[in-house]
C-alpha positions in Angstrom: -68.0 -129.8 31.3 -65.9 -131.9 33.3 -63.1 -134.1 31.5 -59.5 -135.7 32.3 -56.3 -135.3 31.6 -54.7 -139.0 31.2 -51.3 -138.1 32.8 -50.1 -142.0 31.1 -50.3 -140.8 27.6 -50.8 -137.0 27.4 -54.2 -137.1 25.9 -57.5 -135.5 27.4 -60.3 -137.8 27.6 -64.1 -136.6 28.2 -65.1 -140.0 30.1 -63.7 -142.4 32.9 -66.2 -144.6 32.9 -64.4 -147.7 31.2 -61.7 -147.1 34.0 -63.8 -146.7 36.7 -65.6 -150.0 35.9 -61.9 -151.7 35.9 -61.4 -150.6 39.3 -59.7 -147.4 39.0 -62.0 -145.6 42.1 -59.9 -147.8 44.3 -57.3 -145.7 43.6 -58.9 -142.5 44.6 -57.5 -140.2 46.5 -59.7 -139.0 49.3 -56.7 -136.4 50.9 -56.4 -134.9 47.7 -60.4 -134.7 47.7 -60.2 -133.0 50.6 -57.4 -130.7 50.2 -59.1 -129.5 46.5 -62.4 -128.5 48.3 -60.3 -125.9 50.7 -58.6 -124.2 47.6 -60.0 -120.9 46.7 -61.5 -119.9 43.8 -58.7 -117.9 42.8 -56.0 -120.7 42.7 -58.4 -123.4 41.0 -55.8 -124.4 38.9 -53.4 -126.0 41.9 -55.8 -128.4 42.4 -54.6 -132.1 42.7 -55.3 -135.1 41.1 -57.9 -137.2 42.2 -56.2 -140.8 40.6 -52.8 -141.4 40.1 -52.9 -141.8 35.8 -55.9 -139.0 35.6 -56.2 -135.0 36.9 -59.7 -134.0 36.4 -60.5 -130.7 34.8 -63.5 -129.2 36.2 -65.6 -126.7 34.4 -63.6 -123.1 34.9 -60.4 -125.2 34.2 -58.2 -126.3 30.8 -55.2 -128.5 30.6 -52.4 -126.0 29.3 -50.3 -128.4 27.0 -47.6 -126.8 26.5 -46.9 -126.4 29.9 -48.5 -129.8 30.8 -50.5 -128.5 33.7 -54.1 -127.4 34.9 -55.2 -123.5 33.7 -57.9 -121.6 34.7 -60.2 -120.6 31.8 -61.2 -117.0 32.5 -63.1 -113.8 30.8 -61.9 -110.9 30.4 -65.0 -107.9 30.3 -65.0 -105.4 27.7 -65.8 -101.9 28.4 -69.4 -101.3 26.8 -71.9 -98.7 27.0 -73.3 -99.1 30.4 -76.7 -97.5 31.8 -79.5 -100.1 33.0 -81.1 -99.4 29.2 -77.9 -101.2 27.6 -78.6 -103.8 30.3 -81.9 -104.4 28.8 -81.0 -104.1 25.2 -78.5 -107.1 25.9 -80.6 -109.2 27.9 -83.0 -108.6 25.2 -80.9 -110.4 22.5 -80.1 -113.3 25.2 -83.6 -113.9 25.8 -84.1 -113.9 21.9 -81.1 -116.5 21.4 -82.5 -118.6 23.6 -85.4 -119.6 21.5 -87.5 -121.3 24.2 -91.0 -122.0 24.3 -91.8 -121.3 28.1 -89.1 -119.8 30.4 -88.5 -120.4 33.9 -86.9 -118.6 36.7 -85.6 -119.4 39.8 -87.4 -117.2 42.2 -85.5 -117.4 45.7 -86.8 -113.5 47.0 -83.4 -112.3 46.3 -81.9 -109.5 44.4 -80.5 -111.1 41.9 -83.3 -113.2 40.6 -85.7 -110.6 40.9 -83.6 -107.9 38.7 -83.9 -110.8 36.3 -87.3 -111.3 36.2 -87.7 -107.4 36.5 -86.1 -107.3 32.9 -88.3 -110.1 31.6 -91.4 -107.8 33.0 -90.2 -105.0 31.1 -89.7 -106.8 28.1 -93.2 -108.1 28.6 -91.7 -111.6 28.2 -93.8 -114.1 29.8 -91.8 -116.6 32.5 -92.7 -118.9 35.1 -91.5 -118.2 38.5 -90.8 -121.3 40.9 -88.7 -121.4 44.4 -88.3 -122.7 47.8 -89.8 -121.0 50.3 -88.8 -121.5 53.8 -91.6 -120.7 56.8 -88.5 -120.1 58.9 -87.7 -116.3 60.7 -85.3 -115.2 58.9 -86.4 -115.7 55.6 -89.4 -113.5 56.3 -88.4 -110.8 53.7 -87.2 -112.9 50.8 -91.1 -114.5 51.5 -92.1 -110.9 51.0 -90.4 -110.3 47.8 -91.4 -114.1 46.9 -94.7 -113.2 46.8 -94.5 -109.5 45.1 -92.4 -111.1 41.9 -95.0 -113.7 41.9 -97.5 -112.1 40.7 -94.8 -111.1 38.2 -95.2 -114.0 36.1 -97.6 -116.9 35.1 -98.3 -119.8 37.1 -95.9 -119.7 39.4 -95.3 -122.0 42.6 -93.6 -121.8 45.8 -92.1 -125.1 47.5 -92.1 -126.1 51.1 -87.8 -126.2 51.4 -88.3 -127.8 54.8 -89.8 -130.7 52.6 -86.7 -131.1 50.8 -84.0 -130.6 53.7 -80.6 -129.6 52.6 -78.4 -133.2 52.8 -81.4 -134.8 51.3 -81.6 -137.5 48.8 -77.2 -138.4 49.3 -78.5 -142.1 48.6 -79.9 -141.3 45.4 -77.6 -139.3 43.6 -76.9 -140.9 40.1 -73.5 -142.8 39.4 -71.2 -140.2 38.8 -67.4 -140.2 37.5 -66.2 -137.7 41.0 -67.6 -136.8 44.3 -68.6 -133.0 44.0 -69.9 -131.0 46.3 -73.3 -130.3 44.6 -74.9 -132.8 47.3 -76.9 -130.1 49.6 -79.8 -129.4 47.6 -80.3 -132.7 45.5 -84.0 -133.4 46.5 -85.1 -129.3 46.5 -83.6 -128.8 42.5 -85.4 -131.9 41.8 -88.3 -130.7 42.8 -88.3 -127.2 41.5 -87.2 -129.1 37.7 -90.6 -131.4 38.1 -92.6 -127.7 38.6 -90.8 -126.6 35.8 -91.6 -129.3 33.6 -95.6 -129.8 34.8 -95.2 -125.9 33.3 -94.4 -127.3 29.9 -90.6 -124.6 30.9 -88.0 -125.6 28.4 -85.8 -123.4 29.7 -85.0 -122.1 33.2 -82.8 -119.1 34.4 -80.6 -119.4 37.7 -79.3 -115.7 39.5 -76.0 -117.7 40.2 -73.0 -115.8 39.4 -74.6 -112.3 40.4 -73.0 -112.1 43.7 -69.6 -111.4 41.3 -70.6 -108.7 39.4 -72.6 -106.9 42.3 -70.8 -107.4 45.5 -66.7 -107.5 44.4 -64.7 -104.4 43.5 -64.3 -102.9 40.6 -61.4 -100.6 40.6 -60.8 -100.9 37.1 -62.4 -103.1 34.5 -58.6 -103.7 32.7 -57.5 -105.4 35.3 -60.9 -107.5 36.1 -61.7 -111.1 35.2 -64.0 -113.7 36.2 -64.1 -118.1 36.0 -67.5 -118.4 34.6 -67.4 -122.0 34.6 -66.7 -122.1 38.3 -68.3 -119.2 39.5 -71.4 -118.9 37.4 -72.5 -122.3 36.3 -74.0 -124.7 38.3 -73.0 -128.1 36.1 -73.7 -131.2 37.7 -77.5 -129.8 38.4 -78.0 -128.4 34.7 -77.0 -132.2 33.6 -78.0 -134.1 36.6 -81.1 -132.7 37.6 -82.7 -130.7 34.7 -81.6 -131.7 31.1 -83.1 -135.1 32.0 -86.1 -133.3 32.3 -85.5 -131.9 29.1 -85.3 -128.7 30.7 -82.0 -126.5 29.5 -80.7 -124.9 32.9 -78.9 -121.3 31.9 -77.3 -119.0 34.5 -78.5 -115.6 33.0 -75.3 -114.0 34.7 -72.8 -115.5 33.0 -73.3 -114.6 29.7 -70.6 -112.0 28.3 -72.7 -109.1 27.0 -74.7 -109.0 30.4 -70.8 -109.2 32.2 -69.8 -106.2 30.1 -72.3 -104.3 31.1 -72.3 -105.0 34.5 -69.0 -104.6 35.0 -68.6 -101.2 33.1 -71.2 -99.7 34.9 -69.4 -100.5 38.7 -66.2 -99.7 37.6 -64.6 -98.0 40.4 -67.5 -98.9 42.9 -66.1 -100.3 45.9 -67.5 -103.8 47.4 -70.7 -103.9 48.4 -72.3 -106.7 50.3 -75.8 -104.9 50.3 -75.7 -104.3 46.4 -76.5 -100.8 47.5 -75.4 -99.6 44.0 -77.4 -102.0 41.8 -80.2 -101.4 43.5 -80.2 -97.7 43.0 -79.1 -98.5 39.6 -81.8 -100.6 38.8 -84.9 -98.8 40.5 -86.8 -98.0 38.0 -87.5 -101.7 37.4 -87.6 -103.4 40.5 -90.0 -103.2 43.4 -89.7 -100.3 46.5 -89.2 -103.6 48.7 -85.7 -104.4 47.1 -84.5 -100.8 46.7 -85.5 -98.8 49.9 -84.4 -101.6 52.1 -81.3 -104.0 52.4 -81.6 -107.5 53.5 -79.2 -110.5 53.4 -80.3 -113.9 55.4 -77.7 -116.6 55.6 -78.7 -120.0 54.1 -75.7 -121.8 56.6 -78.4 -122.6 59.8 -80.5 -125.0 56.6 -77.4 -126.2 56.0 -76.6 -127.2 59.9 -79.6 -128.2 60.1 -80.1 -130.9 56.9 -76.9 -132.3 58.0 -77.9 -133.0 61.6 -81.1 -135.1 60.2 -79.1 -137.0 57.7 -76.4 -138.1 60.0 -78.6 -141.5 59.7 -78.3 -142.1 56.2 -74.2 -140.5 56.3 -74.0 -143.3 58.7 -75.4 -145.6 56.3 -73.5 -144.5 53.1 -70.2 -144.5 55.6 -70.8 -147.6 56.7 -71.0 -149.5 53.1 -67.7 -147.5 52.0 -65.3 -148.9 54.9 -67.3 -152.5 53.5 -66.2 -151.7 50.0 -62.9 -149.2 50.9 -61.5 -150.9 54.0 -60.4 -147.3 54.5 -59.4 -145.6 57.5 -61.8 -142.7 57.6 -64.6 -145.0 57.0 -63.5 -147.0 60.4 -66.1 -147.6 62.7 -64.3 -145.4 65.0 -63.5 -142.9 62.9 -67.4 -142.5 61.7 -68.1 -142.4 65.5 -66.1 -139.2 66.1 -66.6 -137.9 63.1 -71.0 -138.1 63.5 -70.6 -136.8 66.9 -69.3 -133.5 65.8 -71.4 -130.3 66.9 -72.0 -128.9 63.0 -73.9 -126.2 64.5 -70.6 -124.8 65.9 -68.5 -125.7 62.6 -66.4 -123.2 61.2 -66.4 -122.4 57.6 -63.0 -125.4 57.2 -65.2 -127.6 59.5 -67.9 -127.6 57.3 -65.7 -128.1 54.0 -64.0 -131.1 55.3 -67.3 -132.4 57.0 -68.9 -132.6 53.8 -66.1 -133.4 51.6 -65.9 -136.7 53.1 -69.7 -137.1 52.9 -69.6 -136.3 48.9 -67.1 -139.3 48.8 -69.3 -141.7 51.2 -72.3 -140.6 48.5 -70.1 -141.2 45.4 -69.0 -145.0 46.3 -72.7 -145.7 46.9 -73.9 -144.0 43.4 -71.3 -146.0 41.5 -72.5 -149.5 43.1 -76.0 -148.7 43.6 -77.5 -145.8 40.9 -75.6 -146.5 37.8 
């Protein structure tokens, strides 16, 4: 969960609300915003403060005391037994931790959500698959497999995405204490939380975090560890979007046992964009669509796209920030240049510091407007 580190008196603190409230977001840093969004994963932990008296630490960070800096938090896996039965066995005991009533699953058409509910079919564990479904070209196979693994479950329901453009919704984001960058798909994970909950789902399983343990080398397990709260959890929507639902958002990926046995079963595989091994590994389970054929369609054009149709409302929200900032970026000018950028030829750094700036535009206007 996301806290501070008040720099003033050495103390962590969970909240800065009371500060904000006294004026402390004029003192935000939107360089240091900027410049934390193009660090890596692997070197979290040189990120910069966002306020002169606070450093935020981020889920996947800790503040190290005795060294009086940020840390990254990470697991180490354990070498376990490893064939896709012992896979099974521990999502087995997950599920049964989990004591829910009705679970959901994300359903996107991908591997990594359909090896999930693949288990949960085994276990002849009832779920409720809901995703976006996008009517675009090159999503025609993950519609395919959308539609096999629906039959999978009970009730399930596939939404329109084009209905819920990415870079949706940036004026009604509730107040929150940083900008994040967990601004593309605000309207879509609300409306896949309201399916969830017209389902009577108390809890709902994401695929995030699977790219890790399928795609990346695994020379040797020793030497192998992972940030789970950076790379696996998606924070701001399990609080934001789905516990006010009353809906408890759990990345099945990310819990150790299912890590262990993941990772002991690839060591020594090379990478492996395709997930050619795990889908060999898990054939007996999944369907001949996911492990005869390879496919891999890139969500980046949605993206391109959203933003184009909200440069409107970033207009808007950039507009009321240079009214309540009087800072430079926010300039008339400077929002003039910056909207008449060609997003569908950004590079991956374009992009980053494109939307960076829009996450801060959003923030100032949920603090005044959606507290």
């Amino acid at each position: 969960m996301l806290s501070f580190h008040n720099i003033h008196n050495n103390e962590t603190q969970l909240t800065i609300w009371d500060e904000l409230r006294a004026g402390l977001w004029k003192d935000f840093s939107i360089d240091n915003h900027i410049y934390n969004n193009l660090i890596p994963a692997q070197k979290l932990e040189q990120s910069k403060p966002l306020f002169p008296n606070f450093h935020q630490i981020v889920p996947g960070t800790i503040w190290d005391k005795r060294n009086n800096c940020l840390k990254q938090e990470l697991y180490r896996p354990q070498k376990v037994a490893c064939k896709l039965t012992d896979l099974i066995d521990a999502a087995q005991k997950y599920f049964d931790s989990l004591k829910a009533n009705r679970i959901g699953v994300h359903l996107s058409g991908g591997f990594d959500s359909s090896l999930i509910m693949a288990i949960l079919k085994e276990l002849k564990i009832p779920f409720v698959p809901i995703g976006l479904r996008s009517e675009t070209f090159e999503f025609r196979t993950e519609r395919h497999i959308q539609d096999i693994v629906l039959q999978w479950g009970e009730n399930g329901y596939l939404i329109d995405i084009e209905e819920y453009p990415h870079y949706s919704g940036l004026d009604i984001i509730p107040a929150h204490q940083i900008p994040d960058s967990d601004i593309k798909s605000v309207t879509g994970a609300k409306a896949m939380a309201k399916a969830f909950r017209e389902r009577n789902c108390d809890v709902v399983l994401s695929g995030l975090g699977g790219d890790n343990l399928f795609v990346d080398e695994i020379s040797s397990i020793d030497n192998l560890c992972f940030n789970i709260g950076n790379e696996f959890l998606n924070v701001t929507e399990k609080q934001r979007v789905y516990e006010v639902q009353g809906i408890r958002l759990e990345s099945f990926f990310a819990q150790p046992d299912i890590i262990n046995v993941i990772c002991s079963a690839r060591e020594g595989q090379k990478q492996d964009f395709l997930k050619l091994w795990a889908r060999k590994w898990a054939k007996n389970i999944l369907p001949v669509e996911l492990t005869e054929k390879t496919f891999c369609a890139d969500f980046f054009g949605l993206s391109m796209y959203g933003l184009e149709i909200a440069k409107p409302m970033i207009k808007t929200l950039m507009g009321e920030a240079f009214e309540i900032t009087d800072n430079h970026y926010f300039s008339p000018d400077n929002v003039s240049k910056f909207l008449n950028q060609d997003v569908f030829s950004f590079e991956y750094s374009d992009y980053i510091k494109f939307c960076s700036l829009v996450s801060v535009a959003s923030w100032y206007h949920s603090l005044f407007n959606n507290a």
